[in-house]
Backbone as CSV, one residue per row, in Angstrom:
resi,resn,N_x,N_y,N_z,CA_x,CA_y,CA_z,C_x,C_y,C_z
1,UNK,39.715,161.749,174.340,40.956,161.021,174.491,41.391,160.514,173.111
2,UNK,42.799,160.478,173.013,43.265,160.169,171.457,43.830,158.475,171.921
3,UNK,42.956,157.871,171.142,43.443,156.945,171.178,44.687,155.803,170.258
4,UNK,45.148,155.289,171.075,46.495,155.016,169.552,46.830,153.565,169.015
5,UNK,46.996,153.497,168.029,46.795,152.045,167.284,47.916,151.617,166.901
6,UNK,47.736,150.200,167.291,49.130,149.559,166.786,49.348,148.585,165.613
7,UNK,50.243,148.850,164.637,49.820,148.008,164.075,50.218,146.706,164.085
8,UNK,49.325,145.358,163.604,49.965,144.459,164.122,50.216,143.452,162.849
9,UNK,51.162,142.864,162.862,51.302,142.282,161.721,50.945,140.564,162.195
10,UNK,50.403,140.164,161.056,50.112,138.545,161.404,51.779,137.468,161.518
11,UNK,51.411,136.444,162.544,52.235,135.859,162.535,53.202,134.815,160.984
12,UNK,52.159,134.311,160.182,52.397,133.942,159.198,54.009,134.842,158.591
13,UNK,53.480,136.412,158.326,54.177,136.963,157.558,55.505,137.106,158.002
14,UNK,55.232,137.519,159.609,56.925,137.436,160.123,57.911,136.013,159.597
15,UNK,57.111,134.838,159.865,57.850,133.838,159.614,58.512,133.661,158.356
16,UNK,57.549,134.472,157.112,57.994,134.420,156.448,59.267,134.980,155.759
17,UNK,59.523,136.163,156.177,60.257,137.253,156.408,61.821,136.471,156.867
18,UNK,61.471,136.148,158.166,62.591,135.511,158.931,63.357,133.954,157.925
19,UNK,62.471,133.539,157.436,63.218,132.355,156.477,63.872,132.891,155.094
20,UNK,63.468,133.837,154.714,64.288,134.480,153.609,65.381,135.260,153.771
21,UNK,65.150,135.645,154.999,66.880,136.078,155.382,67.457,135.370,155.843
22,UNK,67.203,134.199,156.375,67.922,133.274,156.586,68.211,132.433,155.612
23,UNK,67.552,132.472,154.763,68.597,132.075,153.568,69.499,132.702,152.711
24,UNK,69.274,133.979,152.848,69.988,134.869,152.312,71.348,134.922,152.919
25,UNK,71.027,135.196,154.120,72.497,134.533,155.276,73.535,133.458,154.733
26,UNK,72.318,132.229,154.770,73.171,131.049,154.234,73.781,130.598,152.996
27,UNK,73.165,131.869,151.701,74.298,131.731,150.803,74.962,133.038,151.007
28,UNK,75.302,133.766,151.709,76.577,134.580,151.670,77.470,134.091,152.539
29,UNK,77.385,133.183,153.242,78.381,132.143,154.273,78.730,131.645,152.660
30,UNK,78.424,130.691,152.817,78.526,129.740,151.878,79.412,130.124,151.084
31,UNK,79.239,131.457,149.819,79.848,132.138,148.817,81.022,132.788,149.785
32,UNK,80.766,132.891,150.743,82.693,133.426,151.608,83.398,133.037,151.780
33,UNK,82.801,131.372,152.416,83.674,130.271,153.267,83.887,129.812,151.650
34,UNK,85.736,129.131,151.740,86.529,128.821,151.176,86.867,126.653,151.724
35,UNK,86.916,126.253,151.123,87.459,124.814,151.502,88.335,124.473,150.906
36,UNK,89.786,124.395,151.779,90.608,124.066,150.842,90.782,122.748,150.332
37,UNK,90.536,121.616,150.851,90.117,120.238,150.686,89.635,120.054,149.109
38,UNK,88.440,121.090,149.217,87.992,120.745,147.138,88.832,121.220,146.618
39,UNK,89.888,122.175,146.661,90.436,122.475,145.572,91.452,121.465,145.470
40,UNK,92.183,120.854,146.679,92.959,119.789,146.171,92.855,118.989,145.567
41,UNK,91.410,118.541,145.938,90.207,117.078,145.193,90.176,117.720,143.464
42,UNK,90.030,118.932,143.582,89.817,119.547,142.275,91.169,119.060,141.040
43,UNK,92.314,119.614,141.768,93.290,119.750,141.499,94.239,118.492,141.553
44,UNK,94.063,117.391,142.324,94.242,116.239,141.731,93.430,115.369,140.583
45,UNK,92.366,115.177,140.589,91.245,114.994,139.240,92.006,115.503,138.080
46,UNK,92.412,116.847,137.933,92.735,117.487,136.917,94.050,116.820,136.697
47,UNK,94.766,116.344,137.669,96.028,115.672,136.998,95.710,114.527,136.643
48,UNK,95.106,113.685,137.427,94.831,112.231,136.502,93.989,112.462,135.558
49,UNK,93.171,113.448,135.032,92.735,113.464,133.439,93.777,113.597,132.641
50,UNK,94.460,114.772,133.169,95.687,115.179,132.234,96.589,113.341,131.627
51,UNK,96.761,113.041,132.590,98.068,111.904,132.735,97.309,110.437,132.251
52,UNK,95.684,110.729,132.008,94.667,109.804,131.812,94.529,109.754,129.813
53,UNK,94.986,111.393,130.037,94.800,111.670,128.254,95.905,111.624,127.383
54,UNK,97.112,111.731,128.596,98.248,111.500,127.534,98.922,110.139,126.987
55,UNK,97.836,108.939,128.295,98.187,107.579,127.829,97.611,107.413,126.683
56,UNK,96.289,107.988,126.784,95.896,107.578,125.504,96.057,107.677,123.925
57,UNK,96.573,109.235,123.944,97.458,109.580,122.978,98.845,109.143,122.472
58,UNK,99.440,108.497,123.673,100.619,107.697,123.923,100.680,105.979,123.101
59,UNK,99.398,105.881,123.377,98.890,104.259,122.935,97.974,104.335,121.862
60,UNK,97.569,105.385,121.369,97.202,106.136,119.535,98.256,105.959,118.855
61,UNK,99.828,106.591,119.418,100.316,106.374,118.836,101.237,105.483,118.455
62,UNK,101.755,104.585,119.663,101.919,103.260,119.614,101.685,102.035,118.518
63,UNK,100.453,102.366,118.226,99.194,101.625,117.740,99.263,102.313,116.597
64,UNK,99.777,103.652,115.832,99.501,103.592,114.610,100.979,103.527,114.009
65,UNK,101.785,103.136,114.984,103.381,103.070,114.932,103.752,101.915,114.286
66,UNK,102.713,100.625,115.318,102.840,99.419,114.891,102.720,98.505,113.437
67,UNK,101.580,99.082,113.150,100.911,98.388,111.726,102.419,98.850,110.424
68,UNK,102.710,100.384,110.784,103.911,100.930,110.090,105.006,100.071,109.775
69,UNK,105.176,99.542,111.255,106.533,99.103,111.309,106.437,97.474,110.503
70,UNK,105.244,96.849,110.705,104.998,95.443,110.388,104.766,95.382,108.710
71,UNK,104.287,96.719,108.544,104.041,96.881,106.946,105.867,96.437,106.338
72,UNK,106.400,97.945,107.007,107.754,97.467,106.595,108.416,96.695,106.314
73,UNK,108.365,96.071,107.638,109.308,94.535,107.583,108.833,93.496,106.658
74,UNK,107.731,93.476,106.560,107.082,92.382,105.576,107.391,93.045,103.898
75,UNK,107.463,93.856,103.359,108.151,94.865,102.434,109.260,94.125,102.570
76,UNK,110.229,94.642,103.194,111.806,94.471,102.857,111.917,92.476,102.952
77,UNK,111.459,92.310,103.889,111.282,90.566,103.516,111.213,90.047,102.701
78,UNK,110.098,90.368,101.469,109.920,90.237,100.656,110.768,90.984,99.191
79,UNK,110.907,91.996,99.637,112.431,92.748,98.604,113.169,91.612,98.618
80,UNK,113.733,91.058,99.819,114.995,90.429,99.768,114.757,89.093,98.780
81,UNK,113.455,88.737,99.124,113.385,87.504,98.722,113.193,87.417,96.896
82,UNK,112.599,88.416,96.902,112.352,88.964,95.105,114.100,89.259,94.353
83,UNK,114.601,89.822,95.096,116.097,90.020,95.211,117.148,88.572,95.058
84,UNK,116.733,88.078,95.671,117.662,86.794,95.628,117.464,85.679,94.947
85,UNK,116.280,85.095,94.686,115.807,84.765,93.639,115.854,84.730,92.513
86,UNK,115.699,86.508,91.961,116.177,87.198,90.300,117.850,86.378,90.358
87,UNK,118.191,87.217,91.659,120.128,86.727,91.411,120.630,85.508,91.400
88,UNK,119.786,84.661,91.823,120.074,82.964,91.917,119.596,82.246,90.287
89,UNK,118.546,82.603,89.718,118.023,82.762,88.451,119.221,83.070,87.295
90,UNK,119.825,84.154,87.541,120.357,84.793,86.512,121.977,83.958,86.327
91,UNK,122.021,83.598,87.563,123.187,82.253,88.003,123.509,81.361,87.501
92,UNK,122.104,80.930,87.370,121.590,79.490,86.983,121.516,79.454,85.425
93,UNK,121.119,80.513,85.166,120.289,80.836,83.117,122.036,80.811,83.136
94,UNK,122.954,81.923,83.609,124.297,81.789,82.817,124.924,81.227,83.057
95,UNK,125.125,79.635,83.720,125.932,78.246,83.459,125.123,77.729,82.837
96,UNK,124.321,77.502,82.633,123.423,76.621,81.681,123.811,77.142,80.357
97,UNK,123.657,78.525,80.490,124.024,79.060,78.706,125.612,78.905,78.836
98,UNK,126.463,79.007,79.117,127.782,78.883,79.100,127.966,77.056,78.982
99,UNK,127.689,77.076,79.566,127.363,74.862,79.479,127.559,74.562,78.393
100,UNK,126.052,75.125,77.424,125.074,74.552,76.982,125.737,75.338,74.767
101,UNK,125.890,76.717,75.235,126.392,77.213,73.858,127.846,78.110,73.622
102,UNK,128.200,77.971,75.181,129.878,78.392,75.296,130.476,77.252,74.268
103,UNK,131.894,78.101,73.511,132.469,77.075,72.202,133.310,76.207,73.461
104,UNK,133.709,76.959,74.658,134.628,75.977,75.271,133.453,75.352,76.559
105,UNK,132.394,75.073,76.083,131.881,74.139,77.148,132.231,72.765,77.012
106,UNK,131.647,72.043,77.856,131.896,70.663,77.731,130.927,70.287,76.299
107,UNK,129.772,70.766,76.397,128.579,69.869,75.866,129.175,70.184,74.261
108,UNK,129.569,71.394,73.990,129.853,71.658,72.539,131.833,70.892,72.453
109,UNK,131.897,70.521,73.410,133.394,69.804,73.338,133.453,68.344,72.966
110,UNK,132.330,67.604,73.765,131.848,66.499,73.202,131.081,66.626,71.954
111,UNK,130.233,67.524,71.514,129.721,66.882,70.552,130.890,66.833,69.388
112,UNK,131.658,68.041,69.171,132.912,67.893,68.647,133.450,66.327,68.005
113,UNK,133.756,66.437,69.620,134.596,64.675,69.714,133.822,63.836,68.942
114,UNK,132.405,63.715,69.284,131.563,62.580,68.445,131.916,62.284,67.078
115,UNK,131.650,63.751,66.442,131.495,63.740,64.582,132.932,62.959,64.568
116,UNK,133.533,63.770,65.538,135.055,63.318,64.744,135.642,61.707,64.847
117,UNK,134.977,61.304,65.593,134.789,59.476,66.193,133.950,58.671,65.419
118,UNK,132.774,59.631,64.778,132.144,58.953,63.901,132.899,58.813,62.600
119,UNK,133.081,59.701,62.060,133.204,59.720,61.050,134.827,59.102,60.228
120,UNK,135.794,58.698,61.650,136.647,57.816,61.188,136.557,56.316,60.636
121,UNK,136.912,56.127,59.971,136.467,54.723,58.915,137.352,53.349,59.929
122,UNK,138.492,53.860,59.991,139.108,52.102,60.795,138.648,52.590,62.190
123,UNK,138.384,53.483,62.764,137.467,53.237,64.342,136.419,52.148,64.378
124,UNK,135.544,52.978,63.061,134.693,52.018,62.546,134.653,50.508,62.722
125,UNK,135.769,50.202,61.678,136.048,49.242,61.487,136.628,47.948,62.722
126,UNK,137.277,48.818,63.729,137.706,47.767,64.651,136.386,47.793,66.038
127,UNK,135.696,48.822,65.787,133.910,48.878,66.317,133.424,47.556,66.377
128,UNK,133.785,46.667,64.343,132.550,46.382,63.957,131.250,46.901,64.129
129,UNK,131.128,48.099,63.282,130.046,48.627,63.365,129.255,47.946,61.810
130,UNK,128.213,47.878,61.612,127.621,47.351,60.585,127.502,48.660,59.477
131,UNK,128.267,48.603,59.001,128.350,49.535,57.611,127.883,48.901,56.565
132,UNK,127.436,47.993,56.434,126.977,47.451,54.888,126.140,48.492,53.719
133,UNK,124.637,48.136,54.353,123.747,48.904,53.833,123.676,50.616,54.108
134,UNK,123.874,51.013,55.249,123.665,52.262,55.790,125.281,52.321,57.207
135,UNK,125.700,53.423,57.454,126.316,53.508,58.711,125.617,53.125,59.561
136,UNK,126.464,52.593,60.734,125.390,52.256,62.047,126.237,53.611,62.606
137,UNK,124.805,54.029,63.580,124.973,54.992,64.424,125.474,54.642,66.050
138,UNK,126.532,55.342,65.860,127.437,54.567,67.235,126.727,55.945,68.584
139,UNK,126.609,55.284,69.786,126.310,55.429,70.953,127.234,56.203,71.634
140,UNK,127.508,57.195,71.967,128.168,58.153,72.744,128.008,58.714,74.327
141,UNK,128.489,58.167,75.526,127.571,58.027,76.434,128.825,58.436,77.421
142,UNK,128.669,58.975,78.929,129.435,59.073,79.852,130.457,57.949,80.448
143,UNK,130.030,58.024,81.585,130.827,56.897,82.694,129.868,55.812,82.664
144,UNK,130.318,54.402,82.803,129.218,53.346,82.612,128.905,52.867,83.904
145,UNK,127.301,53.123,84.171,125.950,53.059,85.508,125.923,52.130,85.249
146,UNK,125.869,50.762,85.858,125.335,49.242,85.464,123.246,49.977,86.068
147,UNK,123.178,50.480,86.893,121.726,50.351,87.120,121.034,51.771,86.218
148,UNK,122.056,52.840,85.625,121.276,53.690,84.642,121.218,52.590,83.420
149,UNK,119.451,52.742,82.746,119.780,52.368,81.560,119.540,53.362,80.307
150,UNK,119.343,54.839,80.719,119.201,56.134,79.768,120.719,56.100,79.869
151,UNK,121.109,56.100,78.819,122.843,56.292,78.211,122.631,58.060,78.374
152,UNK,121.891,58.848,77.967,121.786,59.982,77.895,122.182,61.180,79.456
153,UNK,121.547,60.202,80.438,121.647,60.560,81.759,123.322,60.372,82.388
154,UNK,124.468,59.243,82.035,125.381,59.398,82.688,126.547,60.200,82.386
155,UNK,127.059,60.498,83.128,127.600,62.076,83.117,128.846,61.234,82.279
156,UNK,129.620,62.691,81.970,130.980,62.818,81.728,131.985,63.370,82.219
157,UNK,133.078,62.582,82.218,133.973,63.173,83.134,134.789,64.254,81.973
158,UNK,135.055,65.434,82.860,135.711,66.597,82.323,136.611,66.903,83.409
159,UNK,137.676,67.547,83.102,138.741,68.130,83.915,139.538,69.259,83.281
160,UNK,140.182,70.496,83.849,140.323,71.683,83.183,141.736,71.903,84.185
161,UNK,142.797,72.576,83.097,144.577,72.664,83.733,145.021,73.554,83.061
162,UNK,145.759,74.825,83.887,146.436,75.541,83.293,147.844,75.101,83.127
163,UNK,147.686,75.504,82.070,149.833,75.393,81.797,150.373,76.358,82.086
164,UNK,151.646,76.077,82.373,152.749,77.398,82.236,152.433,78.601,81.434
165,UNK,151.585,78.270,79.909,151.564,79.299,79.009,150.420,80.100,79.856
166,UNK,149.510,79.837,80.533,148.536,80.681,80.659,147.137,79.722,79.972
167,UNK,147.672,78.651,79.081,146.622,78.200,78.139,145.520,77.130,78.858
168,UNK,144.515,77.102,78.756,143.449,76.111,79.306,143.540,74.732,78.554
169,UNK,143.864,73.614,79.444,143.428,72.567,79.070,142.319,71.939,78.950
170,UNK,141.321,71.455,78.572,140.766,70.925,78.481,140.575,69.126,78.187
171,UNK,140.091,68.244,79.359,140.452,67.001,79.078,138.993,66.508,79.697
172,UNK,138.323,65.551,78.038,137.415,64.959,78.275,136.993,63.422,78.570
173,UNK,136.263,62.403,78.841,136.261,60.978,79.051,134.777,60.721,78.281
174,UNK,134.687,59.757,77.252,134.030,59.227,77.223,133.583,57.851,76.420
175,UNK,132.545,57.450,76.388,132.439,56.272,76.073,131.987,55.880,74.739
176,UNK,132.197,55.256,73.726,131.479,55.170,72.234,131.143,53.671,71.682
177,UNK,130.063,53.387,71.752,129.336,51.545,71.632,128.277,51.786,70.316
178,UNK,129.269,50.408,69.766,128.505,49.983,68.612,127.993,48.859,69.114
179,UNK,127.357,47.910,68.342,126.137,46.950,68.819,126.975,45.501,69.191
180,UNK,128.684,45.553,68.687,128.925,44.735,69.106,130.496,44.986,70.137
181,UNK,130.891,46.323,70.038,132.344,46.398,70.950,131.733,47.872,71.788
182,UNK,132.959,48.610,72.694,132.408,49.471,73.314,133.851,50.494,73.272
183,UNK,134.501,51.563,73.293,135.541,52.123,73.080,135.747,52.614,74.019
184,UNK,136.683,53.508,75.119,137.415,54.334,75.926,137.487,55.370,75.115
185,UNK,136.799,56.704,75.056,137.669,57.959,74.002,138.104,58.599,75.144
186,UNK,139.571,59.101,74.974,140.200,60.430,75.576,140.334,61.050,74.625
187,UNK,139.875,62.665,75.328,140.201,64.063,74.332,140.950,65.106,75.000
188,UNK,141.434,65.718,74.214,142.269,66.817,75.194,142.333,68.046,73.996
189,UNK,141.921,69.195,74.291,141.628,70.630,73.997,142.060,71.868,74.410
190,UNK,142.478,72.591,73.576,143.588,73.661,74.367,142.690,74.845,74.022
191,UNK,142.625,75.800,74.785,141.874,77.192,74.215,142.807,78.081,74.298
192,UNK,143.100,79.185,73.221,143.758,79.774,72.969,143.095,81.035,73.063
193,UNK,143.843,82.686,72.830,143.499,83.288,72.677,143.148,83.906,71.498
194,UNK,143.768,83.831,70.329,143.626,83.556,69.059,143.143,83.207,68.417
195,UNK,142.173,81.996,68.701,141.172,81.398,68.446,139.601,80.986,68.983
196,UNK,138.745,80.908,68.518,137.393,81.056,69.437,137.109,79.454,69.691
197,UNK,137.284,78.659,68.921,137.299,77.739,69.225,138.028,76.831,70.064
198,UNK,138.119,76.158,70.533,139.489,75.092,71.424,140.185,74.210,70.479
199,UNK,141.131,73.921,70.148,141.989,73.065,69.221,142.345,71.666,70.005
200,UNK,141.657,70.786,69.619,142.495,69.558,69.835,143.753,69.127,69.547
201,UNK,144.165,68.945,70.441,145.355,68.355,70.176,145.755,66.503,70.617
202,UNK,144.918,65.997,71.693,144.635,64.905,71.160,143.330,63.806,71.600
203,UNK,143.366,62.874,70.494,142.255,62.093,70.224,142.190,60.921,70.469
204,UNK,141.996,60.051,70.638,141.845,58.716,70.967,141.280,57.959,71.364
205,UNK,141.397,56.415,70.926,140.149,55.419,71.475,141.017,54.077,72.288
206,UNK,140.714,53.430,73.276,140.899,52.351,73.742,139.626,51.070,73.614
207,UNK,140.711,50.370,73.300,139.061,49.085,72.393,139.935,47.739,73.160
208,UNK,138.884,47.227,73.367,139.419,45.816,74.539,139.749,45.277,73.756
209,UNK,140.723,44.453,73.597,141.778,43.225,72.446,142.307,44.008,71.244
210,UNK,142.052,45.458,71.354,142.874,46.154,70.453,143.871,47.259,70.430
211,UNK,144.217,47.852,69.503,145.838,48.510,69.671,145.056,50.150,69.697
212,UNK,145.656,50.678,70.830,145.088,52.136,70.853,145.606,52.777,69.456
213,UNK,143.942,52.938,69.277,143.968,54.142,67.962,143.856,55.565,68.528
214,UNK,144.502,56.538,67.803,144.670,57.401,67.577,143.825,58.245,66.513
215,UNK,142.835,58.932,67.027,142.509,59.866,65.508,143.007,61.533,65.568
216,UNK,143.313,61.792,66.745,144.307,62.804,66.783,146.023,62.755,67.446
217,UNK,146.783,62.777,66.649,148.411,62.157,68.053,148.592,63.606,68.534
218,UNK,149.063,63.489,69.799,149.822,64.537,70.313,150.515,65.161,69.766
219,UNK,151.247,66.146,69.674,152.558,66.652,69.063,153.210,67.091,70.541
220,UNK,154.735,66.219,70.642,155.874,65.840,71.123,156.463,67.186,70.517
221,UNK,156.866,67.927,72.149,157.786,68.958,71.985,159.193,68.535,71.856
222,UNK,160.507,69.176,70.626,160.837,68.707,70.449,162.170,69.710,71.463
223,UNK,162.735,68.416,71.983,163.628,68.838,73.000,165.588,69.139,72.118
224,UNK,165.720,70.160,73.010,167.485,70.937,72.299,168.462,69.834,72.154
225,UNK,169.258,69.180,71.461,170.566,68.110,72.013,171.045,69.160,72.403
226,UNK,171.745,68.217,72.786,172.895,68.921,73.881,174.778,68.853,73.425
227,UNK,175.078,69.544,73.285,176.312,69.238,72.173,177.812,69.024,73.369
228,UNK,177.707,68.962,74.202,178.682,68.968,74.906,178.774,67.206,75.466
229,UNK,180.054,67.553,76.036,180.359,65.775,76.864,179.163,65.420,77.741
230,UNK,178.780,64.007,78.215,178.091,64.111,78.697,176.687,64.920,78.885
231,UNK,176.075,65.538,78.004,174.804,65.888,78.156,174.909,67.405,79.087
232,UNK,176.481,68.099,79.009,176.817,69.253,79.991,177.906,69.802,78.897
233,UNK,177.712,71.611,78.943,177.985,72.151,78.065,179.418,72.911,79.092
234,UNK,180.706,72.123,78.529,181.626,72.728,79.370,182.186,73.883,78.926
235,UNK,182.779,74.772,80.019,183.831,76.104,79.493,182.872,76.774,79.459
236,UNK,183.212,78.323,78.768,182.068,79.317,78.911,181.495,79.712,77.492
237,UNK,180.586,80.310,77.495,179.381,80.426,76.466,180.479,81.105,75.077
238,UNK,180.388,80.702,73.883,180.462,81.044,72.781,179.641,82.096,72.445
239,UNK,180.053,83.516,72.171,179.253,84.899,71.467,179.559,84.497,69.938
């Protein structure tokens, strides 16, 4: 008799068998099936990075916008102020120099006046200034401060008028004390074009209990007679 054999395989191995295709199963599901859910999840993520990265680049540049702009302004702030300054300066230096060494300033108008106040002999004289031994040096001073006592500090009065001609007047005030009287000087100065200097035309002192002196007189324009009756030229013009 032929007898016939089977073969038999141990249980172990089947099992084993059976779990590897079953996993094999479960990643080809897996790798088929589709979810559309992650890709939305996917696909929103990807926009808030996007919209996450452009703030930030947004506020990079913001931020390197700022310091720019503050640099600036503090720049031109300072321009202006360097600016206005020089021009307020240069303002200031040229009235002071015009003041101070212009021929028609005041300061070179008075000193003028002085020499020429000093150096008259009966001014002098109705001064009583002490001339004996040496000249006395007479005091030349502005408007009189009872509480200034620097003579040097009170101002002078000046005043400036055009005439008809075009010509500048010039009209000064001031004061001249010897140790025992005190004077009123008026001056008056014409500037011409012709000349660099200003020409006086007149001079004078007022002295308490005395007769106004004169060290320059006016000159009195001298007016046309009139040759007709009454001060009126009748009938018609003579060629």
């Amino acid at each position: 008799m032929l007898s016939t054999f089977s073969i038999v395989r141990p249980k172990s191995l089947n099992s084993l068998t059976s779990r590897a295709t079953l996993r094999i199963l479960d990643s080809r599901l897996t790798s088929s099936i589709t979810f559309p859910n992650s890709k939305r999840s996917i696909s929103f993520t990807s926009q808030l990075n996007n919209e996450s990265q452009k703030k930030q680049t947004s506020s990079k540049k913001v931020d390197s916008i700022w310091p720019k702009l503050k640099n600036f302004t503090t720049f031109t702030f300072s321009a202006a102020l360097v600016v206005g300054a020089i021009g307020i300066s240069t303002v200031v230096i040229y009235l002071i120099g015009a003041e101070l060494f212009s021929p028609s300033g005041d300061t070179q108008l008075f000193n003028r006046a002085v020499s020429l106040v000093q150096k008259d002999k009966e001014l002098r004289q109705l001064l009583q200034s002490n001339d004996t031994l040496y000249n006395e040096r007479l005091k030349a001073y502005g408007e009189m401060i009872t509480h200034d006592r620097w003579t040097r500090n009170r101002p002078i009065v000046s005043k400036r008028r055009i005439d008809k001609d075009g010509h500048v007047h010039c009209f000064l005030r001031f004061h001249i004390e010897s140790k025992k009287k005190i004077g009123l000087v008026h001056c008056e100065a014409v500037e011409k074009q012709d000349s660099l200097l200003p020409e006086f035309v007149s001079l004078y002192v007022d002295i308490k209990g005395e007769k106004r002196h004169f060290i320059i007189k006016p000159k009195l324009k001298k007016q046309p007679k009139s040759t007709g009756f009454l001060g009126v030229n009748w009938g018609p013009k003579r060629t």
